[in-house]
C-alpha positions as CSV (number, residue, x, y, z in Angstrom):
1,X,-21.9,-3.6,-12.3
2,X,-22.5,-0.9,-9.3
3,X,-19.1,1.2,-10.3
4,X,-18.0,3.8,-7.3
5,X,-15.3,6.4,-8.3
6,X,-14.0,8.1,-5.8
7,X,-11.0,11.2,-5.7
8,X,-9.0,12.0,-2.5
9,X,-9.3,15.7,-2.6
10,X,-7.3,18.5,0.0
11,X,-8.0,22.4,-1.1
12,X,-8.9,21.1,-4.8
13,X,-11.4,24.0,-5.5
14,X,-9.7,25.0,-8.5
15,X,-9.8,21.8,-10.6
16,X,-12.0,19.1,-8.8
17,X,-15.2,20.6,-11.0
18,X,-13.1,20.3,-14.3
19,X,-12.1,16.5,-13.2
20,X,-15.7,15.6,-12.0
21,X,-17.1,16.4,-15.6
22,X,-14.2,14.4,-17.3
23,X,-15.5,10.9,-15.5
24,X,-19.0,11.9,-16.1
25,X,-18.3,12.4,-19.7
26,X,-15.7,9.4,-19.7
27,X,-18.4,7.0,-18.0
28,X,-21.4,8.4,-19.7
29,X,-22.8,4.6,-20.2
30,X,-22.4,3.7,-17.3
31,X,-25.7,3.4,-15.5
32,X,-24.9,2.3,-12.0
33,X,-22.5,4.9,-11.1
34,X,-21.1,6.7,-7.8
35,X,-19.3,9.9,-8.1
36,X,-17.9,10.2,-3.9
37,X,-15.0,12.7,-3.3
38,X,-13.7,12.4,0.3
39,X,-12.6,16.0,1.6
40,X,-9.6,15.4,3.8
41,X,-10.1,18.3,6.1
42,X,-10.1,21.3,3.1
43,X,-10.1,24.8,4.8
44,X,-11.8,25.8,0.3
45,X,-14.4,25.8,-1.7
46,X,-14.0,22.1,-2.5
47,X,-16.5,20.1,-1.0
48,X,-19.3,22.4,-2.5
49,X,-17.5,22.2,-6.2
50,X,-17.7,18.6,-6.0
51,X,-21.3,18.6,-4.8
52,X,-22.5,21.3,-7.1
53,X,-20.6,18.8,-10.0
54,X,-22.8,16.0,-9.3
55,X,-20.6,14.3,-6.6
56,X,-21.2,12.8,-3.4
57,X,-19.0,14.2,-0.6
58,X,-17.5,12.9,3.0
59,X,-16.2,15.1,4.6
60,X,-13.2,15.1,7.5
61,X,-13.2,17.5,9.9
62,X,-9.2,17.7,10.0
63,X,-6.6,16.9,7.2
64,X,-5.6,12.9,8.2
65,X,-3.6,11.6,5.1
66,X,-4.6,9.5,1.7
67,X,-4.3,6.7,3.7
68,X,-7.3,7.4,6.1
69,X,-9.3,8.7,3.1
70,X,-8.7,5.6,1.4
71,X,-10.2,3.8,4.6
72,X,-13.1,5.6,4.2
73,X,-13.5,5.5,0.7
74,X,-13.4,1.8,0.9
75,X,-15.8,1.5,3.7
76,X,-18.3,3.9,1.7
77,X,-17.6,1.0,-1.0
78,X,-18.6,-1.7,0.5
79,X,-21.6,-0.3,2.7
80,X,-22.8,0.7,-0.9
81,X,-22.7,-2.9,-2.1
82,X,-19.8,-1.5,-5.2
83,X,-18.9,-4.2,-7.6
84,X,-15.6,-2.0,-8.7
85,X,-13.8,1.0,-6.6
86,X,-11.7,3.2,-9.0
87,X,-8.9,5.9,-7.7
88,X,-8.4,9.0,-9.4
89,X,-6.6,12.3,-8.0
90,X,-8.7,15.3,-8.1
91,X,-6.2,17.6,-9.6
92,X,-6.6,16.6,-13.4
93,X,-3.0,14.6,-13.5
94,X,-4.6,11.2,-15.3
95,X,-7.3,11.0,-18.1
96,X,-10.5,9.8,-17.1
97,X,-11.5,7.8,-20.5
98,X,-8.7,5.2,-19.0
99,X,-10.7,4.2,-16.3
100,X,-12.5,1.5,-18.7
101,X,-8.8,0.3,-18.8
102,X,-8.4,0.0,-15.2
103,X,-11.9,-1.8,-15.0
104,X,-12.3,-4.0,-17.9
105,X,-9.1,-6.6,-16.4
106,X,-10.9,-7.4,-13.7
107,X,-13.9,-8.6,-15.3
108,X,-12.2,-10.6,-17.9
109,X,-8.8,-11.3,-16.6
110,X,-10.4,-12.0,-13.0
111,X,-7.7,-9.5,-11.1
112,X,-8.2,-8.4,-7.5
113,X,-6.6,-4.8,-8.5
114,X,-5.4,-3.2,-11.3
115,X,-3.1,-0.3,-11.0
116,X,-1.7,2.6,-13.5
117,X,2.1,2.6,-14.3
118,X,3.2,5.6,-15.4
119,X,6.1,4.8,-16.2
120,X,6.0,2.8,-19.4
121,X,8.1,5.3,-21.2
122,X,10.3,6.0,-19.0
123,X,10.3,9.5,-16.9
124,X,7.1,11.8,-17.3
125,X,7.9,15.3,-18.5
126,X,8.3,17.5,-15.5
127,X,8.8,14.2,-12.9
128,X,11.4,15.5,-10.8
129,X,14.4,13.1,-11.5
130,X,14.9,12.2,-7.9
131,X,11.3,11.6,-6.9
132,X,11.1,9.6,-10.6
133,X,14.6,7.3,-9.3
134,X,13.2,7.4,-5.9
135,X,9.8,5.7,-7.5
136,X,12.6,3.0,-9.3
137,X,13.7,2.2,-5.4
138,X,10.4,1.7,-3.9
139,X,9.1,-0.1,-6.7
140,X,11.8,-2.9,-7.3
141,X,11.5,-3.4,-3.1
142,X,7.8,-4.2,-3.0
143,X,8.3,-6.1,-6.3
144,X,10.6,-8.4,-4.5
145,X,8.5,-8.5,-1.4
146,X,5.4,-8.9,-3.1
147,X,6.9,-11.5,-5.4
148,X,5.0,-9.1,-8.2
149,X,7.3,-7.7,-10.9
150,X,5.8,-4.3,-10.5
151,X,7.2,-0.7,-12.5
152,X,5.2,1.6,-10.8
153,X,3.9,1.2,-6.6
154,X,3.0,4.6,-5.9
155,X,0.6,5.8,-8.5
156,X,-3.0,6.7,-7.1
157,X,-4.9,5.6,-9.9
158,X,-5.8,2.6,-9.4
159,X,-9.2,-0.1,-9.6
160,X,-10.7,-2.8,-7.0
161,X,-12.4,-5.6,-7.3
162,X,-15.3,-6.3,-3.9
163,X,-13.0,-9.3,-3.2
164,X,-9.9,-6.9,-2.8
165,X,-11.7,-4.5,-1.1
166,X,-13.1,-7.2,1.4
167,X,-9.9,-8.3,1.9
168,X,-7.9,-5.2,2.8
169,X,-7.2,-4.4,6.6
170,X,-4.8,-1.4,6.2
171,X,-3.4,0.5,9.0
172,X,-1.2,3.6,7.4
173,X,-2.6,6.8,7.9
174,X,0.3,8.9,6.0
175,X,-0.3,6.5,2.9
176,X,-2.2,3.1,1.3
177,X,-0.7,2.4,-1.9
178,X,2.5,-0.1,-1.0
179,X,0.6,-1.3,1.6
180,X,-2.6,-2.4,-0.7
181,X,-0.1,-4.1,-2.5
182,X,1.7,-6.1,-0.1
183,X,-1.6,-6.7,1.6
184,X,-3.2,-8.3,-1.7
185,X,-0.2,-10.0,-2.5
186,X,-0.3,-12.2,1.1
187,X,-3.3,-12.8,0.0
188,X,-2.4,-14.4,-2.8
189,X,-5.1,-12.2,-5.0
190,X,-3.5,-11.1,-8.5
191,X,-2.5,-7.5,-9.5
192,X,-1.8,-6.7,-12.4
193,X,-0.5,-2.8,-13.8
194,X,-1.7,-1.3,-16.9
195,X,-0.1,1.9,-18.6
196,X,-2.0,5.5,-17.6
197,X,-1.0,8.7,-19.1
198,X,-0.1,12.0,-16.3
199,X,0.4,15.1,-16.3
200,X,2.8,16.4,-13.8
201,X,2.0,20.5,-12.8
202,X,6.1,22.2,-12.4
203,X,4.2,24.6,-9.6
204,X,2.1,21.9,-7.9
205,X,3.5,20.4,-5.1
206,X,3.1,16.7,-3.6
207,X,0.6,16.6,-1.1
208,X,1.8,13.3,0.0
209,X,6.1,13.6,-1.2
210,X,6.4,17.2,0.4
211,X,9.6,16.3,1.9
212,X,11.4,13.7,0.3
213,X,13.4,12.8,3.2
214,X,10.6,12.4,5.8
215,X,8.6,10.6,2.7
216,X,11.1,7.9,3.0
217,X,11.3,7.7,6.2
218,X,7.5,7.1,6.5
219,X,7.3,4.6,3.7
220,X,10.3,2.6,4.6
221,X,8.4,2.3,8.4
222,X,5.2,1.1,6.4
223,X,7.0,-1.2,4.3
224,X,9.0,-2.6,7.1
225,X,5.8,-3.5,9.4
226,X,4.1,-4.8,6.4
227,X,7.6,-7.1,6.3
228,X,7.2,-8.1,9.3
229,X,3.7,-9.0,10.1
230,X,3.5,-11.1,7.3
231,X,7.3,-12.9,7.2
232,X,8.6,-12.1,10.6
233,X,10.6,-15.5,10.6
234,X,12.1,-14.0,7.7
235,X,13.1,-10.9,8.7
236,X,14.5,-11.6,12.5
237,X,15.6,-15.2,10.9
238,X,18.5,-13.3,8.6
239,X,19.0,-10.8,11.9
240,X,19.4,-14.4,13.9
241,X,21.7,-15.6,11.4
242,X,23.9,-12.8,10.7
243,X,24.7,-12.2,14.8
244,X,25.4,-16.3,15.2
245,X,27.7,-16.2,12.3
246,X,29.4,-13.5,13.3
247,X,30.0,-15.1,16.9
248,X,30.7,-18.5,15.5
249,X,33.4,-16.8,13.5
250,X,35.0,-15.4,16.3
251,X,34.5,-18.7,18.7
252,X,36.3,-20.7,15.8
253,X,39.2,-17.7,15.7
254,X,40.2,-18.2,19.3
255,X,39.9,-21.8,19.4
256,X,42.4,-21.7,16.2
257,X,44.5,-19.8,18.0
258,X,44.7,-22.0,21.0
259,X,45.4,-25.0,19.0
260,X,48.1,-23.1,16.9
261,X,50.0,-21.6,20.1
262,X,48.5,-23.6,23.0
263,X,46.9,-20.6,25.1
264,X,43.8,-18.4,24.3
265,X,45.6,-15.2,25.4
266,X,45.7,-12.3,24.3
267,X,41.9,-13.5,23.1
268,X,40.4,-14.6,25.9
269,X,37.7,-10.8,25.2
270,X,37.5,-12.3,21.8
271,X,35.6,-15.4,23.1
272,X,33.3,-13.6,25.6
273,X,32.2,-11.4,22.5
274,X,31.5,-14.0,20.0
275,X,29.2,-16.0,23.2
276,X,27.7,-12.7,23.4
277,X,27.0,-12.9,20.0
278,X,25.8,-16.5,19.8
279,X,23.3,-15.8,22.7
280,X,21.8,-12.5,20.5
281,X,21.4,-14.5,18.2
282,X,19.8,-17.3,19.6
283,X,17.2,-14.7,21.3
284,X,16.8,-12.5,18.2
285,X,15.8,-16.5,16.8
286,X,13.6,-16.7,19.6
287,X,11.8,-13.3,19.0
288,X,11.5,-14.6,15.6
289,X,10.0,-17.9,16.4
290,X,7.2,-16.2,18.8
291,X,6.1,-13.3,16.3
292,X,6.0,-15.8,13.4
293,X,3.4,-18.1,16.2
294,X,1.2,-14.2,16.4
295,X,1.6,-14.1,13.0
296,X,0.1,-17.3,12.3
297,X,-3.0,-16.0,15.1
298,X,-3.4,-12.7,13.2
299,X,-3.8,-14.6,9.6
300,X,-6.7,-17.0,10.9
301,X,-8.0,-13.7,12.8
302,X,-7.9,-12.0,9.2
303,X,-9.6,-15.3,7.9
304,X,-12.2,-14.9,9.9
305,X,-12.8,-11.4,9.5
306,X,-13.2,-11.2,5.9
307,X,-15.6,-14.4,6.6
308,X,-17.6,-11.8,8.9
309,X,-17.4,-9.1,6.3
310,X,-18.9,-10.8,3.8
311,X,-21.5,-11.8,5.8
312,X,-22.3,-9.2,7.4
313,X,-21.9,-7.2,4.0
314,X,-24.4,-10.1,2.1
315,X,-27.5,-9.9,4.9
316,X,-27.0,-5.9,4.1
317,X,-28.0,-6.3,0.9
318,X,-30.3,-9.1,1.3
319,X,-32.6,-6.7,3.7
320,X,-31.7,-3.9,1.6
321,X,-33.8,-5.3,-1.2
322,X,-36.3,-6.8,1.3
323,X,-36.7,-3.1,2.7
């Protein structure tokens, strides 16, 4: 098994070294191993820790977000021909000797991705409470999207199998982690969470949760165009519904009234509005009807791409070991 490990690291001079030697010493019998730290943009010392640790660095030239180093790190994955990609933050918050129990599942349970919940025992010592409640939110909306029973979305420590990696097409710069999810999940690949340890630092602060207001805001826009590229009918079919009723109500209110007192006035407004209603409704129903048709276009484009992936990926290797 050709095992990549990678940490997303931003100004991490201070601990990355430290971290490094943990997996090194965690993974010491593993013999096909990758240490690669993508350096989003750090104006420290980090990229030559990690390199003078043993690791592997790409670099950015500017600060883009987890969720472009996680692009990259998967790409590096699967131009390397990686059997397993593992996810580990570069500060020292989880325990490298539980990678094995992020890895092991998918070789003998057959899971796509395997993902640390840190929440087993409730709230981790020094978890804010709101950021800790906010996690409770996030996590019981992609459960229910997903149709996962999940405890914990938003934890970075995570494994891949090559088929997950092969099969995710992710678009979120700011962040990956609900989006993997939901992505795997439409795929119908399984997911499973295991409980990881962490350490939370009372002085450190969230590189990606900085503001917990504007975090929202951002992860509610990722979830909701996650929603709707993959059950648009859904979405704009409850929108559709809730308009229509809402203007049927109001047609049936003014044709009670005429029948009750023979005239539609004083309600005659009452009628246009509900029509006006009825007719959103109907083209919300359309819209719905035409992105569910793209929808259907971009999942046979996805089809084919991972078709082309693997492919492509396979004659790599095959001319790798030719070379």
């Amino acid at each position: 098994m050709r095992l990549m490990v990678y940490l997303p690291a931003y100004n991490e001079e201070k601990t990355i070294r430290s971290t490094l030697e943990g997996i090194l010493q965690a993974l010491q019998e593993q013999k096909d191993l990758v240490l690669l730290v993508v350096d989003d943009g750090s104006t420290d010392r980090t990229a030559a820790e990690a390199q003078s640790a043993g690791a592997e660095v790409v670099s950015h030239h500017t600060n883009l977000g987890v969720g472009r180093v996680f692009h990259t790190a998967v790409q590096e994955a699967l131009e390397r021909g990686v059997d397993v990609l593992v996810s580990i933050d570069a500060d020292g918050q989880f325990n490298p000797e539980q990678i094995l129990s992020l890895i092991i599942p998918l070789e003998k349970q057959s899971m796509a991705m395997v993902t640390g919940n840190r929440f087993m025992n409730g709230r981790p010592a020094s978890m804010p409470l709101i950021k800790y409640l906010g996690n409770q939110v996030v996590a019981r909306l992609v459960s229910a999207m997903s149709g996962t029973r999940l405890r914990d979305v938003s934890c970075g420590f995570r494994s891949y199998s090559r088929e997950a990696l092969l099969h995710l097409n992710l678009f979120g710069d700011f962040t990956y982690t609900h989006e993997s999810i939901l992505t795997l999940a439409n795929h119908k690949l399984p997911i499973l969470e295991t409980p990881v340890d962490v350490r939370y630092f009372p002085d450190r602060e969230s590189r990606v949760a900085k503001n917990l207001t504007m975090y929202s805001m951002k992860i509610s826009k990722i979830i909701f165009r996650v929603l709707v590229d993959n059950k648009a009918l859904r979405v704009f079919g409850i929108f559709s519904s809730f308009f229509t009723t809402i203007g049927l109500f109001l047609i049936a209110f003014l044709f009670g009234h005429y029948f009750l007192k023979g005239s539609f006035s004083p309600y005659k407004s009452v009628g246009f509005i509900g029509l006006g209603f009825i007719i959103l409704g109907l083209f919300i129903l359309l819209f719905a009807l035409i992105a569910d048709l793209i929808n259907r276009l971009r999942i046979n484009q996805e089809r084919i791409l991972i078709m082309q992936k693997k492919s492509y990926y396979r004659q790599k290797e095959k001319d790798s070991s030719q070379g």
